[in-house]
C-alpha positions in Angstrom: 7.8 -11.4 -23.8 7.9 -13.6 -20.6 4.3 -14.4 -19.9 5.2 -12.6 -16.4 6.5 -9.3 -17.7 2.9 -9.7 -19.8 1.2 -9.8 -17.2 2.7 -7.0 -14.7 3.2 -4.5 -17.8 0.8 -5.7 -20.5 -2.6 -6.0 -18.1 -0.8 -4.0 -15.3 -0.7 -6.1 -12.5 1.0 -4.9 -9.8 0.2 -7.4 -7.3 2.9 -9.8 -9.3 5.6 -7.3 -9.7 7.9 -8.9 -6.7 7.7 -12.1 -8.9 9.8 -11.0 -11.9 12.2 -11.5 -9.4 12.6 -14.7 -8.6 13.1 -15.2 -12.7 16.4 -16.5 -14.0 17.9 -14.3 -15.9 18.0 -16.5 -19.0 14.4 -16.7 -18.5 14.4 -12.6 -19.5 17.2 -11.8 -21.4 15.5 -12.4 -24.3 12.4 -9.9 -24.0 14.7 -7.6 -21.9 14.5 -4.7 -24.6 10.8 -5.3 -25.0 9.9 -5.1 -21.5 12.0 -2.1 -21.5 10.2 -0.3 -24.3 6.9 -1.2 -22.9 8.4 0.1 -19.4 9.4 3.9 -21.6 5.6 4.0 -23.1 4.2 3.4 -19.8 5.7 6.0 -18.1 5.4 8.3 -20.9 1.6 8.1 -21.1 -1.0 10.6 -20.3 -2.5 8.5 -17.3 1.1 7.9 -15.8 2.5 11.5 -16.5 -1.1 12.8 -14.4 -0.5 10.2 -11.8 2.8 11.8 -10.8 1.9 15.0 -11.2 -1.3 14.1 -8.8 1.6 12.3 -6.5 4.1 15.1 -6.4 1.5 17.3 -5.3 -0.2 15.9 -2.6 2.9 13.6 -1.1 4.2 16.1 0.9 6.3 13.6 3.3 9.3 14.0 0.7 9.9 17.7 0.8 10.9 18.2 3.9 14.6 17.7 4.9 15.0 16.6 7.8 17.5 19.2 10.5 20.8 17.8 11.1 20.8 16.9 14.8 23.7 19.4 15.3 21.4 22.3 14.1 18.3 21.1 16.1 21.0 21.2 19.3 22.6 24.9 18.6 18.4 26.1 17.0 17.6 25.4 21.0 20.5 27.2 22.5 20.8 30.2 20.8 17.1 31.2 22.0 
């Protein structure tokens, strides 16, 4: 695996995450399906699975739907 992807997935370090961007992408290709497996166990570990559970339920800026400015107009003149 690219030392980079070893480091953001492997030791989990975030702060380098915006790098694997700047990678060629025959830098990767090679350790794509890895990175990608490593990507799947992540997210389907305990720690990760309670992390968005923890998220979902105290992020509360992404349930609300914000009114259509036509229904915040008539809401105000139908009082």
């Amino acid at each position: 695996m690219h030392q980079l992807f070893g480091l953001v997935l492997g030791k989990r370090d975030l702060s380098r995450a915006g790098d694997l961007f700047s990678l060629e992408d025959s830098d990767i290709e090679d350790c794509l399906s890895q990175a990608l497996e490593e990507i799947k166990a992540i997210s389907c570990s305990p720690v990760s699975t309670q992390a968005r559970a923890y998220a979902h339920t105290h992020n509360h800026t992404h349930s609300h739907t914000p009114m259509h400015p036509y229904t915040r107009i008539h809401a105000h003149t139908n009082r």
